[in-house]
Biotite code that builds the C-alpha atoms (Angstrom):
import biotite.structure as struc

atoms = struc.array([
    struc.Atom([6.714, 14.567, -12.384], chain_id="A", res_id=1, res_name="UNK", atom_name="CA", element="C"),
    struc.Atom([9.592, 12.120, -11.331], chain_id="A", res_id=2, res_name="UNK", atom_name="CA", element="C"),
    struc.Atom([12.495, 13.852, -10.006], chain_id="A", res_id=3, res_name="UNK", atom_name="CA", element="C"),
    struc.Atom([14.919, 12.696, -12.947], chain_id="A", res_id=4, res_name="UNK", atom_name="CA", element="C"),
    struc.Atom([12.749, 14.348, -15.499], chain_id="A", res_id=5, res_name="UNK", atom_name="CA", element="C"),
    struc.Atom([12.888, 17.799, -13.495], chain_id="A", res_id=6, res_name="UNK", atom_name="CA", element="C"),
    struc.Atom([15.583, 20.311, -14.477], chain_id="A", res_id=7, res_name="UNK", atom_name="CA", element="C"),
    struc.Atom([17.803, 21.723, -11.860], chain_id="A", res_id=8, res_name="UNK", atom_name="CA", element="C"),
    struc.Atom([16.163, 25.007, -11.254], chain_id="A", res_id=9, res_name="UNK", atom_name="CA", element="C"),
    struc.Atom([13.309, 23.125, -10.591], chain_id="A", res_id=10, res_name="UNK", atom_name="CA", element="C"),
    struc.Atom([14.586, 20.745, -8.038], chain_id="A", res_id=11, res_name="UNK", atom_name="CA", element="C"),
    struc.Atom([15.831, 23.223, -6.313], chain_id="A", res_id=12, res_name="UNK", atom_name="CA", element="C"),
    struc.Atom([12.349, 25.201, -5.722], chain_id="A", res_id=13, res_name="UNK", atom_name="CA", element="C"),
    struc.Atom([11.280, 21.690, -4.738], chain_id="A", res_id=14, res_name="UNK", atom_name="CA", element="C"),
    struc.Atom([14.027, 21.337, -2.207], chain_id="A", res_id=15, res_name="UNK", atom_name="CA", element="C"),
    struc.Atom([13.802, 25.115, -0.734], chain_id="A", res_id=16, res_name="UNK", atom_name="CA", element="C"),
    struc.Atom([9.564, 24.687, -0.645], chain_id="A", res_id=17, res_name="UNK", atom_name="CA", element="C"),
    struc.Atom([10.101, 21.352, 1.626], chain_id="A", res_id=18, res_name="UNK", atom_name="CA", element="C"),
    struc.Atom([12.731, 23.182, 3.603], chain_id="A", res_id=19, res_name="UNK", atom_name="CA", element="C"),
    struc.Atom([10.499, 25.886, 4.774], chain_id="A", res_id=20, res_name="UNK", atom_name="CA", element="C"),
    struc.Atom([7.528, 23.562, 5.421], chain_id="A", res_id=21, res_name="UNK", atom_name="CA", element="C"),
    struc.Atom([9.862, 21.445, 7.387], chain_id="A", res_id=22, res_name="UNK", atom_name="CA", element="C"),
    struc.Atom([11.709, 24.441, 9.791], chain_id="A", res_id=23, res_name="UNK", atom_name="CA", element="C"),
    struc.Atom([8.185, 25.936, 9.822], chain_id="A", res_id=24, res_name="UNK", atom_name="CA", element="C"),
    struc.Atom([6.353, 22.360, 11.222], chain_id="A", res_id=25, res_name="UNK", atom_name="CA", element="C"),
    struc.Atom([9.631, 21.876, 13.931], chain_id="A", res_id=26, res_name="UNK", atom_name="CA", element="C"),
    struc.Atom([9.539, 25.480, 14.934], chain_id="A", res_id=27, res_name="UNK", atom_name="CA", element="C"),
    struc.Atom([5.617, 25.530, 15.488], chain_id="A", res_id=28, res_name="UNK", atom_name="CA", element="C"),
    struc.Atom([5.706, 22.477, 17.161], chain_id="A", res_id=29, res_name="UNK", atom_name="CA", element="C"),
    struc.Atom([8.481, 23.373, 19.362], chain_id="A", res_id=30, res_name="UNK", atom_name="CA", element="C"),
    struc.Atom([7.645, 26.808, 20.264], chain_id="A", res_id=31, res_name="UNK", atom_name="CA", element="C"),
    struc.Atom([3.673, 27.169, 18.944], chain_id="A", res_id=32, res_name="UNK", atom_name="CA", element="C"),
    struc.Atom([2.112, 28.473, 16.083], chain_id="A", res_id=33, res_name="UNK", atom_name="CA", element="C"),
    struc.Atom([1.186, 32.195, 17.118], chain_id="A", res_id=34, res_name="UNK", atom_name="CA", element="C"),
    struc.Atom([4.976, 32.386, 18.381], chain_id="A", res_id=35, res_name="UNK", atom_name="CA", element="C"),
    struc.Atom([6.753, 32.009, 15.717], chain_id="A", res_id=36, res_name="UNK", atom_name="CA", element="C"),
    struc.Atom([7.466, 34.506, 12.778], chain_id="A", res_id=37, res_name="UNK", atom_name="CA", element="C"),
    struc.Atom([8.011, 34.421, 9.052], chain_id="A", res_id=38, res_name="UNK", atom_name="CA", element="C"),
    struc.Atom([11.601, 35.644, 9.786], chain_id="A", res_id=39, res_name="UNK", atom_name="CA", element="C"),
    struc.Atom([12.342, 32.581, 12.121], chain_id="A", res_id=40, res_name="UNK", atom_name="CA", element="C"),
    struc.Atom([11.237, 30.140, 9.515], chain_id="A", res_id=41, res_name="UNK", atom_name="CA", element="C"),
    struc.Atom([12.915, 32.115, 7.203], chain_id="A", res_id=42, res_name="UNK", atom_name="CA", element="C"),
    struc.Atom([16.273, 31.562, 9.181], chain_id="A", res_id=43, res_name="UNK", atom_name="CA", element="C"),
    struc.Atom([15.828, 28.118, 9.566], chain_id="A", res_id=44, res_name="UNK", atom_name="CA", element="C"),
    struc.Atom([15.831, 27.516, 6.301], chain_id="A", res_id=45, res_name="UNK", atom_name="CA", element="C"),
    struc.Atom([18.579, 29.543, 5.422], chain_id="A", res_id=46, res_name="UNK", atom_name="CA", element="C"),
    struc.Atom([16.631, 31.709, 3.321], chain_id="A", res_id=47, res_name="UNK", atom_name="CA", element="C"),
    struc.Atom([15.229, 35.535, 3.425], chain_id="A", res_id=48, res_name="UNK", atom_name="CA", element="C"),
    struc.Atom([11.817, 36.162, 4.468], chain_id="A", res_id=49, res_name="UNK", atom_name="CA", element="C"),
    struc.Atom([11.613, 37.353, 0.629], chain_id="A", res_id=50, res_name="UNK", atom_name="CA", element="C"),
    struc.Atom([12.212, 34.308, -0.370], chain_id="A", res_id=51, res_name="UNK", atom_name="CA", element="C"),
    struc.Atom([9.901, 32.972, 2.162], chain_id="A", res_id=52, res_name="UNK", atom_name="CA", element="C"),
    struc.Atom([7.220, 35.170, 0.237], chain_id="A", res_id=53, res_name="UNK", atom_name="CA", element="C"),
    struc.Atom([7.797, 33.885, -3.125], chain_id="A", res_id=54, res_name="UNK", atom_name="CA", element="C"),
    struc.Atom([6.912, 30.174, -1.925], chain_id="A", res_id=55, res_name="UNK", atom_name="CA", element="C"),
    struc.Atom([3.862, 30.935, 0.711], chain_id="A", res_id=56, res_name="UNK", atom_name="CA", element="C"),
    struc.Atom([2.339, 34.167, 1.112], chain_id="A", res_id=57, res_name="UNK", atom_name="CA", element="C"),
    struc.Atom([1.656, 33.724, 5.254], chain_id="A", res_id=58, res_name="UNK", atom_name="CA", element="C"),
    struc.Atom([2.894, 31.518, 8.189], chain_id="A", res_id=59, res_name="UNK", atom_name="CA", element="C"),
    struc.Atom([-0.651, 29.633, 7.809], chain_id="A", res_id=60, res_name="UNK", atom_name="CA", element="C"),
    struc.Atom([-0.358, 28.793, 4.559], chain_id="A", res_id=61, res_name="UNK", atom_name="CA", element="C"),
    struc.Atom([3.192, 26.990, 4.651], chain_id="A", res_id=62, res_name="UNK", atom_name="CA", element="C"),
    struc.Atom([1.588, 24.928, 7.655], chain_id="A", res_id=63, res_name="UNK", atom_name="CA", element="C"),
    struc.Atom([-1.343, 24.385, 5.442], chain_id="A", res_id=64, res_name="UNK", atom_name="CA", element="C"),
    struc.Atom([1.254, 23.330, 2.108], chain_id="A", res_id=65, res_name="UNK", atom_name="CA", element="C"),
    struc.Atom([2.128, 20.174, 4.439], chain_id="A", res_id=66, res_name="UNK", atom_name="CA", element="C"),
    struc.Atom([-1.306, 19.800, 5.561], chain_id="A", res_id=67, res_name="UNK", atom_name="CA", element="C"),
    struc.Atom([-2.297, 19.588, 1.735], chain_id="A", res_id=68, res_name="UNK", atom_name="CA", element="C"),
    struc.Atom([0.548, 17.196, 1.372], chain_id="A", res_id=69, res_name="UNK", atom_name="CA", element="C"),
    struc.Atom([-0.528, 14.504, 4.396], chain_id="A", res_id=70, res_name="UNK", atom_name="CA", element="C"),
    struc.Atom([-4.621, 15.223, 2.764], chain_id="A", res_id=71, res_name="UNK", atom_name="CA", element="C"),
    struc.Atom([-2.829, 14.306, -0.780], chain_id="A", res_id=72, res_name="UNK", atom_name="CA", element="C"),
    struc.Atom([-1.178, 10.977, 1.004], chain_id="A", res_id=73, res_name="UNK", atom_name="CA", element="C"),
    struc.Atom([-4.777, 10.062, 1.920], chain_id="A", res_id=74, res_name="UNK", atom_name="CA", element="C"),
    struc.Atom([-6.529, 10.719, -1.054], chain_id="A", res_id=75, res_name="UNK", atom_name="CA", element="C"),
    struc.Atom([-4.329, 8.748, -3.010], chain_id="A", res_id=76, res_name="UNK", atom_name="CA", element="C"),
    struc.Atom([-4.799, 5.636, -0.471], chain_id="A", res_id=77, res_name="UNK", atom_name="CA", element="C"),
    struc.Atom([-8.495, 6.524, -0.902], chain_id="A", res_id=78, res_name="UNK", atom_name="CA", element="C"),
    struc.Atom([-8.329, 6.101, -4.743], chain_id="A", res_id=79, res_name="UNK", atom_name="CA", element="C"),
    struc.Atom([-6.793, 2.680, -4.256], chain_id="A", res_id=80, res_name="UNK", atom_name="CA", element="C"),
    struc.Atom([-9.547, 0.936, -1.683], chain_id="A", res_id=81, res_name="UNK", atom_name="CA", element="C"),
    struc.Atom([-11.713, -1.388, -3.272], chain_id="A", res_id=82, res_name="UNK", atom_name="CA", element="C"),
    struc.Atom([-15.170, 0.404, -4.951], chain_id="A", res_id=83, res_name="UNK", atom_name="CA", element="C"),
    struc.Atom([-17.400, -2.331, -3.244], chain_id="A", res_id=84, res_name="UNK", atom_name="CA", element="C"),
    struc.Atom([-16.797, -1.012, 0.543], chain_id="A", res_id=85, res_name="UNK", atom_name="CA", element="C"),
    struc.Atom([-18.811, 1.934, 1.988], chain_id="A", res_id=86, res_name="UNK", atom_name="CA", element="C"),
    struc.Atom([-17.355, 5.406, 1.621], chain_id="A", res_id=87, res_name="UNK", atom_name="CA", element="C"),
    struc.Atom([-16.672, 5.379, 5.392], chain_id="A", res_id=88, res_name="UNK", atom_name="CA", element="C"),
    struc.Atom([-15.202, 2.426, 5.645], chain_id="A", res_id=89, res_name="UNK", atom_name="CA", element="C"),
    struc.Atom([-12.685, 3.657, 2.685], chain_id="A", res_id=90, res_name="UNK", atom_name="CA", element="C"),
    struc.Atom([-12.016, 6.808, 4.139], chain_id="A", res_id=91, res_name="UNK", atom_name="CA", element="C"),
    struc.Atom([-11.361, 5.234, 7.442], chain_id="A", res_id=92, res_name="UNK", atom_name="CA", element="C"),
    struc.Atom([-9.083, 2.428, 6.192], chain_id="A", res_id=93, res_name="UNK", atom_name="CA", element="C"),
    struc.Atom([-7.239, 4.889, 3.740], chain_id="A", res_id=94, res_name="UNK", atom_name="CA", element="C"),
    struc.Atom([-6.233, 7.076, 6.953], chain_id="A", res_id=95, res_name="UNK", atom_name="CA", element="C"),
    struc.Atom([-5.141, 4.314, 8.559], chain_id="A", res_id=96, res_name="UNK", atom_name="CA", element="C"),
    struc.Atom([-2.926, 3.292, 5.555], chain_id="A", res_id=97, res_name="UNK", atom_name="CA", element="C"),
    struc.Atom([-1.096, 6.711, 5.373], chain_id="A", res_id=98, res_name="UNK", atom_name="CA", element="C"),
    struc.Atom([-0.599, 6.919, 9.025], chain_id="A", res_id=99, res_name="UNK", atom_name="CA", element="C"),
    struc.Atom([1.069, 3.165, 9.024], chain_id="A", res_id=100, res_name="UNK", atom_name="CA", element="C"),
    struc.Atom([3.578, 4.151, 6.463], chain_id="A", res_id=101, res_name="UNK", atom_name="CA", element="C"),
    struc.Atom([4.381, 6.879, 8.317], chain_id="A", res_id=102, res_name="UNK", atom_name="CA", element="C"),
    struc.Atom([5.771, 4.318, 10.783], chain_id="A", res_id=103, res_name="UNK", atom_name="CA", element="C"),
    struc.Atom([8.637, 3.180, 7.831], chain_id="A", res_id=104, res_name="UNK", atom_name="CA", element="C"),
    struc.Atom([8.948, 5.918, 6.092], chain_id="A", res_id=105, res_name="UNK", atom_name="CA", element="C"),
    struc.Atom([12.382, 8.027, 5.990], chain_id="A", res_id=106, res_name="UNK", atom_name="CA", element="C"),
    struc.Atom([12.886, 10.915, 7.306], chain_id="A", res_id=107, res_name="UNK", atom_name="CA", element="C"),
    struc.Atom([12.811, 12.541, 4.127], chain_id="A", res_id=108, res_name="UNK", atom_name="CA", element="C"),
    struc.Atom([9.067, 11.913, 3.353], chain_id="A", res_id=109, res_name="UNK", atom_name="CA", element="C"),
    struc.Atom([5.774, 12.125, 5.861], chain_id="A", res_id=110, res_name="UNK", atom_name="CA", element="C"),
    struc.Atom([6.944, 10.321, 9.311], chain_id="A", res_id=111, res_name="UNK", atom_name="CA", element="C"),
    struc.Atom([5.149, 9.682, 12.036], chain_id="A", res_id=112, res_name="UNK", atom_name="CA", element="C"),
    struc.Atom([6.601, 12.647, 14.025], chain_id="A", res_id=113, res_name="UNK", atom_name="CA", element="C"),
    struc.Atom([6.184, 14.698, 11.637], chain_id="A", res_id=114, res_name="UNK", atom_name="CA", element="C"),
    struc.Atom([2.442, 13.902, 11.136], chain_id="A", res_id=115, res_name="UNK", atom_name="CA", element="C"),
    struc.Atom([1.698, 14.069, 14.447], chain_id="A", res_id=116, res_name="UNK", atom_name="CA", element="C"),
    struc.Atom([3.769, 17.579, 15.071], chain_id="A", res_id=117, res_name="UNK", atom_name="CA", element="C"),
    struc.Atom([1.469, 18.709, 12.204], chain_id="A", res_id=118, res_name="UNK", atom_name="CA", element="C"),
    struc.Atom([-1.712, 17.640, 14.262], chain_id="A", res_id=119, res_name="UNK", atom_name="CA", element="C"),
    struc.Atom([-0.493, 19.512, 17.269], chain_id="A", res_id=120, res_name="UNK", atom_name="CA", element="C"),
    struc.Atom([0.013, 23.103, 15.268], chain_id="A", res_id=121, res_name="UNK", atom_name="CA", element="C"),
    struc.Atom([-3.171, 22.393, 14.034], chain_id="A", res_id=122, res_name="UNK", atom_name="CA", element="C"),
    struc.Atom([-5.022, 22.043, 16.440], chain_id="A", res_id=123, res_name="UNK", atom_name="CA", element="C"),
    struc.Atom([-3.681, 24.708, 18.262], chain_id="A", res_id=124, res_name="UNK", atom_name="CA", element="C"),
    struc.Atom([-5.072, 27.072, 16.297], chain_id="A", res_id=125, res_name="UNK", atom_name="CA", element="C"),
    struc.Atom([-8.784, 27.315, 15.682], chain_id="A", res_id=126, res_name="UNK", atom_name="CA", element="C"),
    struc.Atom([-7.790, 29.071, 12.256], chain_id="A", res_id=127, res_name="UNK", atom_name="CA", element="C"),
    struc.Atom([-5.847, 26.621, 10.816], chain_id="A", res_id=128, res_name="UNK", atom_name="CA", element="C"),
    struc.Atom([-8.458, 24.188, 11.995], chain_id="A", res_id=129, res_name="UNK", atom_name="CA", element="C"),
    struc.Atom([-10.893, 25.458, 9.493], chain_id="A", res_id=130, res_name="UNK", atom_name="CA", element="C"),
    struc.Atom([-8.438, 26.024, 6.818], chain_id="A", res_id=131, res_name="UNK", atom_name="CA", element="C"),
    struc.Atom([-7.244, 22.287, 7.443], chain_id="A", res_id=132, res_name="UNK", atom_name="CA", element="C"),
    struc.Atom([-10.983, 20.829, 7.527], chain_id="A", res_id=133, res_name="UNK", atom_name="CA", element="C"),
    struc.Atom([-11.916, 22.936, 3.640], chain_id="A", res_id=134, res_name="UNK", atom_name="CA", element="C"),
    struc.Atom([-8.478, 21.495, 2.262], chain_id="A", res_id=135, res_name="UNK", atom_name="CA", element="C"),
    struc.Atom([-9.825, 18.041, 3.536], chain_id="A", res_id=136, res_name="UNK", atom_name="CA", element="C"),
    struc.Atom([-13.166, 18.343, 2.175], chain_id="A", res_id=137, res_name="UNK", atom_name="CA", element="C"),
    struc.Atom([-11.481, 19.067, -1.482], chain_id="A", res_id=138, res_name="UNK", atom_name="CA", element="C"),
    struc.Atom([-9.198, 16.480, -1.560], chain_id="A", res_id=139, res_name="UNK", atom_name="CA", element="C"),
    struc.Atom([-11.536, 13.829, -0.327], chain_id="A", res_id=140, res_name="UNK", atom_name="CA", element="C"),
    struc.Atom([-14.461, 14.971, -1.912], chain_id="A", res_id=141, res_name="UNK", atom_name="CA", element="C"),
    struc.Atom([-12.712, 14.167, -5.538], chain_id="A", res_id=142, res_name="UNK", atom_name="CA", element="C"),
    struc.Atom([-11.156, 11.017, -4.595], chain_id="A", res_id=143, res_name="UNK", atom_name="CA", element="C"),
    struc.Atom([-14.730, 9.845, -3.115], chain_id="A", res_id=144, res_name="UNK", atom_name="CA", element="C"),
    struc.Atom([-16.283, 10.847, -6.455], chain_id="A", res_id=145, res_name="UNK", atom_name="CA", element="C"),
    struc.Atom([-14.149, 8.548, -8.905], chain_id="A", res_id=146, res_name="UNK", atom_name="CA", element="C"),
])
């Protein structure tokens, strides 16, 4: 849905939801995944950890929301590769895609930093590892399919 067409109310879920991914992907980064807490996002953003628990139920799955957000970024560069090349060869060049626009994007969308910061929490936890590998698998396995 384009943002003009969105009510207010709505936009501003929208805006709160991207400001807790984003304090929870700088605090992870900065001080690691297992030592930061709910609360601490929750300060960052300038919001209560009840409001926290309306958007994301744990700390994994608001790292995960932006993982599903970079896996969405691919998908969609997936979709748009020609039909004609192998499946690895489109997966491969549609990663490589996302990660150069990273390189202009603002700093309101997916960056470069940000995308690797993301990496880093990741793979810092053998948890989110697995989580981050099944919301690949989804997201690639449908764009693969069309």
């Amino acid at each position: 849905m384009r943002q003009a067409a969105m009510g207010l109310r709505e936009r501003k879920k929208q805006r709160t939801r991207a400001t807790l991914i984003e304090a929870a992907i700088d605090l992870c980064d900065r001080q690691g995944f297992e030592q930061t807490t709910v609360e601490q996002i929750a300060a960052v953003a300038d919001v209560s950890p009840r409001t926290f628990s309306r958007y994301f139920a744990t700390k994994d799955a608001v790292v995960l929301a932006f993982v599903d957000e970079v896996i969405e970024i691919v998908a969609i560069a997936l979709a748009a590769q020609p039909a004609d090349i192998p499946h690895m060869e489109a997966l491969y060049r549609a990663h490589v895609e996302a990660f150069l626009n990273t390189k202009t994007a603002p700093p309101t969308q997916l960056t470069s930093d940000r995308l690797l910061a993301s990496a880093r929490i990741v793979t810092s936890s053998p948890a989110l590892m697995q989580s981050a590998s099944e919301f690949r698998a989804d997201a690639v396995n449908v764009a693969l399919a069309e």
